[in-house]
ZASE-512871 format. One record per residue: x, y, z of N, C-alpha, C, O in turn; residue in one letter. Coordinates in steps of 0.05 Angstrom, whole numbers, padded with zeros to 5 digits, always signed. Layout:
# residues N
XYZXYZXYZXYZA ...
This chain:
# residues 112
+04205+02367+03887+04218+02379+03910+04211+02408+03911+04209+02422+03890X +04208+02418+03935+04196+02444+03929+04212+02456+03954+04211+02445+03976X +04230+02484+03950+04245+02496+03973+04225+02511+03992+04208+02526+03984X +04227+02506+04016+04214+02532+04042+04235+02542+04055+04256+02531+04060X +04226+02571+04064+04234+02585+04065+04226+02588+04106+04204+02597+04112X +04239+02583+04122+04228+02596+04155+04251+02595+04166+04273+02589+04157X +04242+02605+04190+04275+02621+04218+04269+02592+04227+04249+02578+04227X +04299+02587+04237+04294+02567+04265+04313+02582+04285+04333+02596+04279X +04305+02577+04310+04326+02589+04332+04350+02576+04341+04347+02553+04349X +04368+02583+04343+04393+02572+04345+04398+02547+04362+04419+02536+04358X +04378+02535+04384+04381+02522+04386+04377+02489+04369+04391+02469+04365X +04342+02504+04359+04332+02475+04338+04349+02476+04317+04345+02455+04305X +04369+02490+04303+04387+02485+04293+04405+02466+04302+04409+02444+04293X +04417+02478+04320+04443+02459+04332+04433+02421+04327+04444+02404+04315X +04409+02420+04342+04386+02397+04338+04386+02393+04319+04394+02370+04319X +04383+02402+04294+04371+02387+04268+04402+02373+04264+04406+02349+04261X +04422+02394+04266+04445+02388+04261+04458+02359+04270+04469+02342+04256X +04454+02359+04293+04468+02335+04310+04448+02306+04307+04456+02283+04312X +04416+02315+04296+04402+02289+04290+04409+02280+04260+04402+02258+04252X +04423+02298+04244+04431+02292+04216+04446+02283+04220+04441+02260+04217X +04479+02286+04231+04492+02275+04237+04496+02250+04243+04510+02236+04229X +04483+02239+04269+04478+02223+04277+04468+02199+04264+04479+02178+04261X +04442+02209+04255+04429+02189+04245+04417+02189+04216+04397+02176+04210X +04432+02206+04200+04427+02215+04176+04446+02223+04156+04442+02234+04134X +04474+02214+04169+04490+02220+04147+04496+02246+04145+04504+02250+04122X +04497+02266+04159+04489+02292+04152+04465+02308+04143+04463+02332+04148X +04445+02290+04126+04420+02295+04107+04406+02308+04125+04390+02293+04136X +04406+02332+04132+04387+02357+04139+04352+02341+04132+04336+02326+04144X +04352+02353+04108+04328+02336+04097+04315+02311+04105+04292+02303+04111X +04338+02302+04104+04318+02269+04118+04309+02268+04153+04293+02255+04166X +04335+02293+04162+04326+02294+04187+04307+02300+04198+04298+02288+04218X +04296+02325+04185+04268+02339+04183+04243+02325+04179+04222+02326+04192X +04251+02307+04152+04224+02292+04140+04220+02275+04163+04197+02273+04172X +04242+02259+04178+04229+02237+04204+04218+02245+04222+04200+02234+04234X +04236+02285+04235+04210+02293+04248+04181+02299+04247+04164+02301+04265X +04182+02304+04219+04145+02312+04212+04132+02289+04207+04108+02290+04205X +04146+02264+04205+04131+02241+04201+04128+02224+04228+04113+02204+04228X +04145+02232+04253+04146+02224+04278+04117+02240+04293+04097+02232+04304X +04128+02268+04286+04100+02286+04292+04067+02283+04290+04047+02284+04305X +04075+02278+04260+04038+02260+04249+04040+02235+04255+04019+02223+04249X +04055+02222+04263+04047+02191+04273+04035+02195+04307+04023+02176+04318X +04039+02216+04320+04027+02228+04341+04004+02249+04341+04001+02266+04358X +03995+02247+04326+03974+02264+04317+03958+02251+04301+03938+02263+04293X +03964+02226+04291+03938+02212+04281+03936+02210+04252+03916+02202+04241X +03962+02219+04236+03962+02219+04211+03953+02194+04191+03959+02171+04198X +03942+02198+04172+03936+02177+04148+03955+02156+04139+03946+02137+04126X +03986+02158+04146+04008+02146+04143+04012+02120+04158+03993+02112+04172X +04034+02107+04156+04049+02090+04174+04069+02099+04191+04076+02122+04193X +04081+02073+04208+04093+02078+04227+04107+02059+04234+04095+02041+04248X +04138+02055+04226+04152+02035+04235+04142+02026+04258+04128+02044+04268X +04143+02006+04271+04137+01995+04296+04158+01969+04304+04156+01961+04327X +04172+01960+04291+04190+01949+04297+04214+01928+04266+04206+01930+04243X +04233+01917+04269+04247+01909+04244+04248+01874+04255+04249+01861+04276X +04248+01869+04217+04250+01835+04221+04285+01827+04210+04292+01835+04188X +04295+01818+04219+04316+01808+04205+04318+01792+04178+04303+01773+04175X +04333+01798+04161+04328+01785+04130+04353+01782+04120+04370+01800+04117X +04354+01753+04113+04383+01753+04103+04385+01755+04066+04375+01739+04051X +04398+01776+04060+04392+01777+04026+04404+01758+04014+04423+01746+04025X +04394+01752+03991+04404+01734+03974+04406+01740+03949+04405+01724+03930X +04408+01775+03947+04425+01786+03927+04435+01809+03930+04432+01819+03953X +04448+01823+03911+04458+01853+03930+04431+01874+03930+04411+01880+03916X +04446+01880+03959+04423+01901+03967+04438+01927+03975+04462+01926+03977X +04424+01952+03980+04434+01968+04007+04412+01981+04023+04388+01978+04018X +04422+01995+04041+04402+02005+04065+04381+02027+04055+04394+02041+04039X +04362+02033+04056+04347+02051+04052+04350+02071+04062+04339+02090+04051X +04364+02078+04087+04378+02100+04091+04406+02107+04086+04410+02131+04081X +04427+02091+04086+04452+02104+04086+04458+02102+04061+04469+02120+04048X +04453+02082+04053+04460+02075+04020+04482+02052+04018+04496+02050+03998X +04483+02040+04036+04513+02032+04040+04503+01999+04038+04486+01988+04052X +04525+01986+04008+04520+01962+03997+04528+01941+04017+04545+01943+04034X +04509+01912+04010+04510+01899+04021+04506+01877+04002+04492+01880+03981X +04521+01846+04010+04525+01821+03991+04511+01802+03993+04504+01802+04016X +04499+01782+03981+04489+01755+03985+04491+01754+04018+04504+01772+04028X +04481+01737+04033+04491+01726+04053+04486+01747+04078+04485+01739+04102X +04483+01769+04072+04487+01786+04100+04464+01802+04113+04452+01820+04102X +04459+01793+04137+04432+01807+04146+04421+01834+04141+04434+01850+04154X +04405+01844+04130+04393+01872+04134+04366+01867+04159+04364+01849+04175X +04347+01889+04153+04332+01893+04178+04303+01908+04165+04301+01932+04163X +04285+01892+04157+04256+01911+04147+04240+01912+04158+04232+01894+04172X +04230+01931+04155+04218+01958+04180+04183+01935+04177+04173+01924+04157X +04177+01935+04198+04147+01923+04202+04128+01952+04211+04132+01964+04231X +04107+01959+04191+04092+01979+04194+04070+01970+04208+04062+01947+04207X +04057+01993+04226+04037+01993+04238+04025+02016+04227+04031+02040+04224X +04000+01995+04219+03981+02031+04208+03971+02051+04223+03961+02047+04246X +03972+02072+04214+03966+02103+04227+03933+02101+04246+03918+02082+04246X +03929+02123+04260+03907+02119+04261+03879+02122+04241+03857+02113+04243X +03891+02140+04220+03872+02141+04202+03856+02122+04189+03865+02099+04190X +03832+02127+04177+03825+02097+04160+03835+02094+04130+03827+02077+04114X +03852+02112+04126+03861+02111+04091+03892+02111+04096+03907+02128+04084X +03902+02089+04116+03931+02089+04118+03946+02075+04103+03967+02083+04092X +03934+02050+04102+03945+02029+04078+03953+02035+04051+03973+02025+04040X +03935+02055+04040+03950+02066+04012+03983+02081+04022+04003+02081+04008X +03980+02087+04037+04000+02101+04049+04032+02088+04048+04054+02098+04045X +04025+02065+04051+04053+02045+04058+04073+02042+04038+04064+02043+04015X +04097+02040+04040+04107+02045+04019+04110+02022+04002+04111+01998+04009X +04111+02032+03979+04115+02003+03957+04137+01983+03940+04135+01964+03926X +04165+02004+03953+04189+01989+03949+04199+01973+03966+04189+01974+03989X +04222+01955+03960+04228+01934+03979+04249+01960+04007+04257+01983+04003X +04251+01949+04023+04255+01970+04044+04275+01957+04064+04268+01942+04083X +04297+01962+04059+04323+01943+04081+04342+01959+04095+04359+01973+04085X +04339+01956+04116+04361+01982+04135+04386+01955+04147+04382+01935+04160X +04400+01961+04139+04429+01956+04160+04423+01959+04189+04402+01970+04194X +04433+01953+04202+04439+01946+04237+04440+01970+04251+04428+01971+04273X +04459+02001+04237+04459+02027+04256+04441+02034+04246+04426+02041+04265X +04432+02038+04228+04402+02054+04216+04377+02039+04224+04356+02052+04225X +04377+02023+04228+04350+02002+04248+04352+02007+04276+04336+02001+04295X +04372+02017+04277+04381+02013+04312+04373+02042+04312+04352+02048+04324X +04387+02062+04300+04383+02093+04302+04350+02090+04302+04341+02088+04325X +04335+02090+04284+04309+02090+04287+04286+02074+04306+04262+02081+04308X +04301+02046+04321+04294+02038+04343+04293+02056+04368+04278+02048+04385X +04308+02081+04373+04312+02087+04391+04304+02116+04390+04308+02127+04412X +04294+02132+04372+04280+02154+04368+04253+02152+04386+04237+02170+04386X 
């Protein structure tokens, strides 16, 4: 993890603020990381790019990859289906853990 240091203007503050909130728990950080990764998925980056979620019912405990928030045998989560970047070295890119969002955090990121 490495700290930076820049101004933002009072408004993109208020913004970072209310997209943390919203859809992040508060997490400043994570709010940021989805915009620079929303940004390079429009610009052509080497990465992936959610493109839509499959429904999955676990059949052990799990929790969301974003909120953190546990879930039991039996109960639907939602994993993210990637579409590769435009780059040609995107596939290394993808991530390699199992990856399960709950219903508002699939939904929050459906609608970004």
């Amino acid at each position: 993890m490495k700290r930076l240091n820049f101004t933002l203007d009072d408004e993109t503050i208020a913004l970072l603020y209310r997209i943390a909130e919203q859809y992040y728990h508060g997490n400043k950080s994570l709010a940021v990381r989805a915009a620079v990764e929303s940004l390079a998925a429009h610009l052509g980056h080497e990465g992936w790019v959610v493109a839509g979620f499959v429904p999955v019912e676990v059949d052990n405990d799990a929790e969301c990859h974003i909120c953190h928030r546990h879930f039991e045998p039996g109960e639907t989560l939602y994993r993210p289906v990637f579409r590769k970047g435009r780059a040609p070295q995107a596939l290394p890119h993808l991530p390699r853990e199992q990856w399960l969002e709950c219903s508002d955090c699939a939904q929050g990121l459906a609608h970004e």
